[in-house]
C-alpha positions, 0 to 999 in steps of 0.5 A: 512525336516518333516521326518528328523526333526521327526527322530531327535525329536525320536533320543532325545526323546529315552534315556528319555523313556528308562529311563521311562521303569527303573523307572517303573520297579524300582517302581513296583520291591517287591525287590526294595525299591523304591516300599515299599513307599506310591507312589509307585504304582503311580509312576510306573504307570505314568512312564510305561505311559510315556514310552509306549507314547513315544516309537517307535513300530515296527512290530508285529509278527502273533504269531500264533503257534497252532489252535484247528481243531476240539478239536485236536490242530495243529501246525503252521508254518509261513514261505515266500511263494513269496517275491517281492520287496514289498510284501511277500506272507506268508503262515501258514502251518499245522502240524498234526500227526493225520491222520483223521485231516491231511485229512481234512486238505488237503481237506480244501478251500485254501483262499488269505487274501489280506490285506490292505495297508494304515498305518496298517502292515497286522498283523491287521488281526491276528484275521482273520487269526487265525479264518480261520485256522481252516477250510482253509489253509491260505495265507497273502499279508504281505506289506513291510514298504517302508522305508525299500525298496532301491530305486534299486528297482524302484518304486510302483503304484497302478498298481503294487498292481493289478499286485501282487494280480494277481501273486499271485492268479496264484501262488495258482491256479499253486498249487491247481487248484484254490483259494478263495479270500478275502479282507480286506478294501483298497485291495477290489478296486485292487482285484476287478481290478485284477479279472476283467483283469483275466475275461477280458483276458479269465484266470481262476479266484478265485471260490469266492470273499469276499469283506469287508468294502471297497471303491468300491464306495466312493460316498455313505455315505462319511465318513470323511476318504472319505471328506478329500480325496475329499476336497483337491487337488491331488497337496495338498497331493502331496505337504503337506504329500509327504516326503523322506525317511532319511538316516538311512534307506535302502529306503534313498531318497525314496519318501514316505508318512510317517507312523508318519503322518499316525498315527497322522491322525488315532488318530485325527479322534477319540482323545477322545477315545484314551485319555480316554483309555490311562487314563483307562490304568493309573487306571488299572495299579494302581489297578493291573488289569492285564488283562486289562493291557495286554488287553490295550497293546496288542491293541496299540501294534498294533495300533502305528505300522505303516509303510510308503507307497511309494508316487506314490502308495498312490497318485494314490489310492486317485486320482483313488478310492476317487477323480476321481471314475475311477472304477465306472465310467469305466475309470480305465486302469491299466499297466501289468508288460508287459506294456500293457494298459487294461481296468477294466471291472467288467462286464467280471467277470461271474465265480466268486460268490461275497460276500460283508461284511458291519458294521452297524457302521463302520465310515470308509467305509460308507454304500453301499461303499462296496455293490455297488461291485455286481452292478458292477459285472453285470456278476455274476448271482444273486444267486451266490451273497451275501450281510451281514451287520454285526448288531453292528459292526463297521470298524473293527469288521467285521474282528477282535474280537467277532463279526467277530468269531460269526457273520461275519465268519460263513456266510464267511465259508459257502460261501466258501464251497458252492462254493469250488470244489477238489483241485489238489491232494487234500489228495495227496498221501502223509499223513506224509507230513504236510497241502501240496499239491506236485506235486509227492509224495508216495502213502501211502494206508490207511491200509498197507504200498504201494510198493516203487514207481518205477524209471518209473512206478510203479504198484499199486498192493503192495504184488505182484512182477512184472515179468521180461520183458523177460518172460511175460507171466511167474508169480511169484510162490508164494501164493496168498496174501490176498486182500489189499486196491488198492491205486493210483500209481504215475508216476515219469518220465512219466504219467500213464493212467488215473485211472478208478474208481471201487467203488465210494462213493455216495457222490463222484458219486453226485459230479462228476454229477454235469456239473458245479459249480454253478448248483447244485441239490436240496437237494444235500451237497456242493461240494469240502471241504465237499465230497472231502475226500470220492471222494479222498479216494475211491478205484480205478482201478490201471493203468498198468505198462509202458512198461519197467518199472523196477520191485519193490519189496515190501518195 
């Protein structure tokens, strides 16, 4: 009954903030004669004021159009990767026509940015995004407002989460070989369960887990956030924020915990800041400062959108992370979508380096709550495990703004690259084919244009013709061309025999000489990102052709 009655109140309360917007607009207008009286820049802002408290916020955009790689700006394309009834994995993609910065890209770590689920659209995290973009290819879980999912579509838990985290961890491990994982507060519980089934089950996992401010632990240093989850009943919230779904919504009758209630719990944990910053936002409207203004916008832009959870889901996350400790206590079963009940045992994950993030002063996620996660992970030797307190930051500076882009990421960064190895096909083959990693694609040599690939097999050789299969022995008369840079020849029906390197780079030579990523030798560069381009672009043997192939004339 709340939902109905807030979406009644929303429907009335609509004509008189629109009404509000005019009334702004006609006293800050020059070309309206309202603006010319004495009150005039009062006026609009109290009516812009109004309008802003009392209109409905939907969900941002990532409004993320370029990044600057290096002092070369690349574009950015965001586009649905996997789309689950209630999750999209979406992707930035990259877009470059230089061809040294299109290299680096291709050989840049792929991360999985989990976001959170708990009020917020993943939008929270544009400032992450953005910042990793230039020096990862980056994919979002982008959680759907459950309001918006019909009821056809069955229901979400906790399980659930755990299972789509795993989907799509395999997704990228499918394209790349393997990924690098980083979550965001709430996802640290469900991706730490998720990589340890992966361990448990014998599967490849991520090379790295980042892990910031998050309830591993709920125990230490409770917050309020922890004292209200822990001071009422599992029936409480049950009972008190569980509501269904009106409807004018797609998910009609669907039980959920509203983003209204949400947002209202959000501002009553710091109502003084907000009434402060809406009085700061009057004054600077009063005095023209634009840049506060549109600073004050953009942030509660942000902050008022919020989305409804599914019931079983949220009821799930406070009884298994802040009532019961089923994670730390080694009690946590979750169900696969094949039905079967597992175990969470971190201690089964050895091949993953975790690294833990912490604010100083961050009020939601108390100190110790998201480093407890090496204690668990017992598998993980000691050196491949990481632990930073962000000095001066708070909840959300470990990921957003200033601090995040100065201190927390350059640690994120190196961590990564550290533990990064060649991804499958890397500098593929292809360099007009913007930040993509297909499976089969033409080779393009650095110098000159490669043959036209074979419908078989080609040869790798560009400025020869093959000869024809009823004389083998006979070669084409021609001159003799000049040498041109070997390039690797793709198959496109059957594979070809694996390569032999004839020239390889020192720095490729040292990568391959490692046995495994976690050895390395002293004094010797990380590798992956860092040696993955001269290892990739080094010249190779070519494979002999397979019998039958047809000949290729040069393009």
């Amino acid at each position: 009954m709340l939902y109905h009655l807030y979406e009644t109140q929303r429907s009335l309360m609509e004509p008189f903030t629109d009404f509000a917007q005019a009334a702004a607009k006609l006293f800050s207008n020059p070309m309206s004669p309202l603006s010319q009286s004495p009150l005039a820049q009062r006026m609009s802002a109290g009516y812009d004021l109004m309008y802003r408290l009392g209109k409905d916020y939907e969900k941002p955009t990532f409004d993320i159009h370029t990044v600057d790689v290096d002092g070369v700006g690349v574009a950015v394309h965001e586009h649905i990767e996997v789309d689950k009834p209630f999750c999209e994995l979406r992707r930035f993609k990259r877009f470059s026509d230089d061809t040294d910065t299109l290299i680096k890209l291709k050989t840049q770590p792929v991360v999985l940015i989990v976001a959170p689920l708990s009020g917020h659209y993943a939008t929270l995290l544009r400032d992450t995004v953005r910042t990793m973009l230039k020096d990862h290819k980056v994919y979002i879980t982008d959680w759907k407002n459950a309001r918006l999912v019909p009821l056809s579509d069955g229901e979400f838990h906790l399980d659930d989460y755990v299972n789509y985290v795993q989907e799509f961890i395999r997704h990228l491990q499918g394209t790349y070989g393997n990924c690098h994982v980083i979550s965001v507060c709430q996802p640290t519980v469900p991706v730490l369960a998720a990589v340890s089934l992966m361990a448990s089950r014998g599967e490849t996992t991520p090379l790295t887990m980042t892990m910031m401010g998050g309830p591993i632990d709920a125990r230490k240093s409770p917050t309020s956030v922890n004292n209200l989850a822990t001071n009422r009943s599992y029936e409480w919230f049950e009972n008190n924020v569980i509501y269904r779904v009106p409807d004018n919504f797609p998910g009609a009758g669907r039980r959920v915990y509203p983003g209204f209630l949400q947002y209202t719990g959000f501002v009553a944990m710091n109502p003084d800041r907000h009434a402060t910053s809406h009085y700061d936002y009057f004054k600077d409207l009063i005095k023209g400062d634009d840049t506060s203004v549109e600073a004050h916008r953009k942030f509660y832009d942000e902050y008022n959108a919020v989305l409804d959870m599914d019931a079983d889901y949220y009821l799930e996350t406070i009884q298994t992370v802040f009532q019961d400790y089923k994670l730390v206590h080694g009690t946590w079963d979750v169900r696969s979508p094949e039905g079967n009940v597992e175990r969470v045992r971190p201690q089964d994950i050895t091949t993953t380096a975790l690294f833990t993030v912490e604010g100083e002063l961050d009020d939601i996620s108390g100190s110790g709550q998201t480093e407890a996660a090496h204690d668990l992970c017992s598998g993980v030797v000691r050196k491949e495990q990481r632990h930073l307190e962000a000095k001066g930051a708070g909840h959300y500076g470990i990921f957003s703004g200033r601090r995040w882009r100065d201190l927390v990421y350059p640690q994120v960064r190196a961590f990564i690259l550290e533990h990064e190895v060649p991804q499958k096909n890397a500098v593929a083959t292809a360099i007009e084919i913007p930040d993509d990693n297909p499976p089969v694609r033409k080779a393009v040599a650095a110098s000159k244009p490669a043959a036209k690939p074979a419908l078989k097999a080609a040869p790798a050789k560009t400025s020869a013709r093959a000869a024809p299969k009823a004389k083998p022995a006979e070669a084409p008369k021609r001159t003799k061309p000049k040498a041109t840079p070997p390039v690797k020849a793709v198959a496109t029906t059957k594979p070809v025999a694996k390569p032999t390197p004839k020239v390889v780079p020192k720095a490729a030579a040292t990568a391959s000489a490692v046995a495994t990523r976690w050895v390395k030798p002293a004094g010797e560069q990380p590798t992956g990102a860092a040696a993955a381009p001269a290892a990739e672009l080094g010249t190779t043997k070519a494979a002999a052709p397979a019998p039958r192939a047809r000949a290729v004339r040069k393009g």
